[in-house]
Structures are given as structure tokens and as C-alpha cells.
ZAVO-67968 format. One record per residue: residue in three letters; x negated, y negated, z negated of N, C-alpha, C in turn. Coordinates in pm, whole numbers, plus 50000, padded with zeros to 5 digits. Each point is the difference from the previous one (the first is absolute). Layout:
! ZAVO-67968
ALAXYZXYZXYZ...
END
This chain:
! ZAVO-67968
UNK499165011750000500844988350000499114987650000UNK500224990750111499414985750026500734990649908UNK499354998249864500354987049896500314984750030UNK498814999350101499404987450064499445000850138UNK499824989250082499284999550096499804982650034UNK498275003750058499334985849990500385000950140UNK499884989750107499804996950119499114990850023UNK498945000550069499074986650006499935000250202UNK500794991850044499684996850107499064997050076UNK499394989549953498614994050016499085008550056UNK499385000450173499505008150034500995012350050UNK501265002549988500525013150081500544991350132UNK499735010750098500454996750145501104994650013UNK500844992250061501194993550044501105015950021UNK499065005850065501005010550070500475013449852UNK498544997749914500695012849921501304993449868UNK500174984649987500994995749947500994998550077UNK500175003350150501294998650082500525014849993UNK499295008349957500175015750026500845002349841UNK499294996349892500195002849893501464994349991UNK500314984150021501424993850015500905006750075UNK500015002950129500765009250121500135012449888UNK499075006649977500595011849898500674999349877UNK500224991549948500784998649878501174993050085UNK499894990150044501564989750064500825011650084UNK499175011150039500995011950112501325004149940UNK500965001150057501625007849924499565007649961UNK500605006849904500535014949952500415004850108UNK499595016850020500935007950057501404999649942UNK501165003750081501394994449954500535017449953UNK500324998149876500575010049967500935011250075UNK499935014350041501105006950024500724998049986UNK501205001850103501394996049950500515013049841UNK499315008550007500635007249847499194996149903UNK498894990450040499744993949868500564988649962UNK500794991150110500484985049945500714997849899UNK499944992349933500694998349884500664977150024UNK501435002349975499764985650040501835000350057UNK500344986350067501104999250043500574996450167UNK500765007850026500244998550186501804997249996UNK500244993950107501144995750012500614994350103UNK501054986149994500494993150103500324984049925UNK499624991550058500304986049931501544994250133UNK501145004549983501164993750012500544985949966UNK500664994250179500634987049956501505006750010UNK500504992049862501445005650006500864983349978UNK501205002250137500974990949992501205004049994UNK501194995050031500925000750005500835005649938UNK501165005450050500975010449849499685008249993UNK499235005749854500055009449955500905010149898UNK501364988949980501075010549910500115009350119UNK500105006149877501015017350048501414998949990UNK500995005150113501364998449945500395011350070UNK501295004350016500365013050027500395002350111UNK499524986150106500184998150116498645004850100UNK499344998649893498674996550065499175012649958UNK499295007550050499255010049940498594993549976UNK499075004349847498934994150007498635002750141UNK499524990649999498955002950146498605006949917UNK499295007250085499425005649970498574995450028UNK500374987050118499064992350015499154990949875UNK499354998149960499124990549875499804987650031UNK500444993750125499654988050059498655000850077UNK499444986850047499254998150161498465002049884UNK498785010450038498305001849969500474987250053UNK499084991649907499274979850030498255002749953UNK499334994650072498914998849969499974991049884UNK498665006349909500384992749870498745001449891UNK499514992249894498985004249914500585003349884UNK499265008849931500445009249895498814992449869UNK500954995749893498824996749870500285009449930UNK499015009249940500275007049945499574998549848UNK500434998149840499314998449889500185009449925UNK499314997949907500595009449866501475001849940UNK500395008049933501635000749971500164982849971UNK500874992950018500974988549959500815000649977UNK500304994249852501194997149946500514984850004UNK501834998550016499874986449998499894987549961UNK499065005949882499444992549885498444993650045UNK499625003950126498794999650015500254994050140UNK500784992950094500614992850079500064988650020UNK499924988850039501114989350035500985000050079UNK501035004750008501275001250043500424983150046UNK500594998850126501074992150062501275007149936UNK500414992349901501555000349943499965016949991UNK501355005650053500235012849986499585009250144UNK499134991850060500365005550105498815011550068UNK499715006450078498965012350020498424990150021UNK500204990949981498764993750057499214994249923UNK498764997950016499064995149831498844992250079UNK499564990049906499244987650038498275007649956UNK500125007849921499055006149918499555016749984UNK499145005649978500265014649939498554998949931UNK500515004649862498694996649913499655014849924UNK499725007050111499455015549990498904995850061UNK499175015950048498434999750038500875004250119UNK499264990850129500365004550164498645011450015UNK501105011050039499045011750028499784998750173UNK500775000350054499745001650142500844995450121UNK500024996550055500204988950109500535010250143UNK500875004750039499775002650144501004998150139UNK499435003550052501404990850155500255013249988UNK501734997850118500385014550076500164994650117UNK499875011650054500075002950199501234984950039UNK500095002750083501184994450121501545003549957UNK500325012949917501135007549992500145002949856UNK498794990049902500174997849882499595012949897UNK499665010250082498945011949901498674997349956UNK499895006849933498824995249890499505015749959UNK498995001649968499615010549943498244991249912UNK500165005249827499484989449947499215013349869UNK498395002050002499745008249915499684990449887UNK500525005849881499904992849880499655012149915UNK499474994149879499675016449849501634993449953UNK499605016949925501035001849952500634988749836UNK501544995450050500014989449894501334997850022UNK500624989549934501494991750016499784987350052UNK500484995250121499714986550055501414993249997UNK499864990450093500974991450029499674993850144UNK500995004550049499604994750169500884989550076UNK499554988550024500384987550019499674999550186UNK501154993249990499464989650197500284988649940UNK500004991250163499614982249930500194996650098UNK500674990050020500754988850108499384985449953UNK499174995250083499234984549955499675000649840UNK500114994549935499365001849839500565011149954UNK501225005149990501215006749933498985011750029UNK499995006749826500385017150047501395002249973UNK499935014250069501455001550029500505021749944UNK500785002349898500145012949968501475000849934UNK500835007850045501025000549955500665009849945UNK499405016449964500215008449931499464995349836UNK500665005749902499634999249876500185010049922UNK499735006449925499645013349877500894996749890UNK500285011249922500734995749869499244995549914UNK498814998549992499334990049923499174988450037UNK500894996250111499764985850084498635000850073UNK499405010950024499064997350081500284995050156UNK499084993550115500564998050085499675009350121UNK500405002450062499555012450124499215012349989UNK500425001749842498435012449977500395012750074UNK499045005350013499315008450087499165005949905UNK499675020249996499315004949918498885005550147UNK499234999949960498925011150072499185011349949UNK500355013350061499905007649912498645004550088UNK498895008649896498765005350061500315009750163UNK499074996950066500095003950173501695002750058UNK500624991149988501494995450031499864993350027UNK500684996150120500804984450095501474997049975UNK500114995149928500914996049917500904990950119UNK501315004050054500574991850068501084993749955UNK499494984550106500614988349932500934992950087UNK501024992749976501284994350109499734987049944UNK499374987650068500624987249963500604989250073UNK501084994849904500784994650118499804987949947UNK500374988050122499574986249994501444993550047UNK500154988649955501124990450036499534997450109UNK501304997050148499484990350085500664987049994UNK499574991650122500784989149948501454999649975UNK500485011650063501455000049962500475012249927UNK500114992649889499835006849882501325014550006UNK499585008249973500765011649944501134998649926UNK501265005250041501185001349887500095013249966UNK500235004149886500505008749914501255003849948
END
């Protein structure tokens, strides 16, 4: 086991510090898919009527994949928020931001994370934006369990807002 390490530049070639950098800055090989552990899904814009009535059978559709970024933090509760009034949207989230990621064209995402309880946010200009909640007020949590892809549905207001 390496405790420490000195580096003294001074005198090493240009090229064996471009080699040494290139080898540490290189990706990771990307995990097997039976090793991923983490969350995959669809980020949905949902408008229009969504009651159910006995006229109407529910659709099976989830609304239109929107291209979209995914914040992902530690569990949040909405004690740990700034909330706009009552409404799904927050000025703030005062958790640790674990990870950041876009989805495709059609709004899938596939996102390796360790295993934990998050909270997974999108964001429209400042606003994040999450509208599922837990019985103990967490907001969008999400569990991830060891080498599981934990799948996830999130849906987003569009501008014309959804009825219920």
C-alpha cells in the first residue's frame, strides 16, 4: 500500500507527464450491463385531461419522451427545499447534487449510480421541478438497489398544464 507519493517534475520529459495525465484522465471501462447498478427510464411531458371517467378508458400512453436534464440528489425532504407556494416547483434544493444527466431525443435516460435513496429533479430556467412525494414527504425518491436498474417514470408539466 502507497501512503504517500512525492512527484518532482523538474527535469521529467514533457511527454512522460502527458502519458502519466492521459492515463489517469482515461474513462473507466463502463460496467456490464449485469453489473449496473443505478436508474433508467423516460422523462414525460404531460398535458391535457387526465381524469378518468367512465366514458373514457385510461390511456396507456405516459405522454410525449421530451428531451430533458435529470438532477439527481440525495433523498429530499420538504423541509430541505424552497418551495414556490404549494406548488411542484422549488427555487432551491439543499441536499448534496449527486449527478447531473441529459436524456436522448425521446427523453430516456439510463444513469449508473451506487447504491442509495435519491431524489430526482428536472428544471425549467431556475425552477427545479418534481412532483411525486412519499409518505414521509420525501420528494421523487427513488431507491437503488446493488447491480439493479431501478426503473424510473418522470413526468413534467407542459405549458398546458394537466387536469385531473
Amino acid at each position: 500500500m502507497i501512503t504517500s507519493v512525492r512527484l518532482n517534475f523538474r527535469g521529467f520529459p514533457m511527454l512522460t507527464i502527458l502519458l502519466v495525465t492521459a492515463f489517469f484522465a482515461s474513462p473507466q471501462p463502463s460496467a456490464s450491463p449485469k453489473d449496473s447498478t443505478g436508474i433508467k427510464g423516460y422523462v414525460y411531458s404531460v398535458s391535457g385531461n387526465q381524469m378518468p371517467s367512465p366514458s373514457r378508458k385510461p390511456s396507456s400512453h405516459h405522454g410525449t419522451g421530451i428531451r430533458s436534464v435529470l438532477y439527481i440528489f440525495r433523498l429530499t425532504n420538504t423541509g430541505q427545499v424552497v418551495r414556490q407556494g404549494q406548488s411542484p416547483w422549488y427555487t432551491a434544493v439543499n441536499t448534496a447534487l449527486v449527478r447531473v444527466a441529459d436524456t436522448d431525443d425521446k427523453g430516456y435516460f439510463n444513469v449508473l449510480l451506487p447504491p442509495g435513496r435519491y431524489s430526482v429533479f428536472t428544471k425549467k430556467g431556475d425552477l427545479f421541478y418534481a412532483s411525486r412525494m412519499d409518505e414521509k414527504n420525501n420528494i421523487a425518491p427513488v431507491e437503488v438497489l446493488p447491480g439493479k436498474m431501478t426503473e424510473l417514470e418522470c413526468r413534467v408539466e407542459s405549458d398546458h398544464k394537466p387536469v385531473y
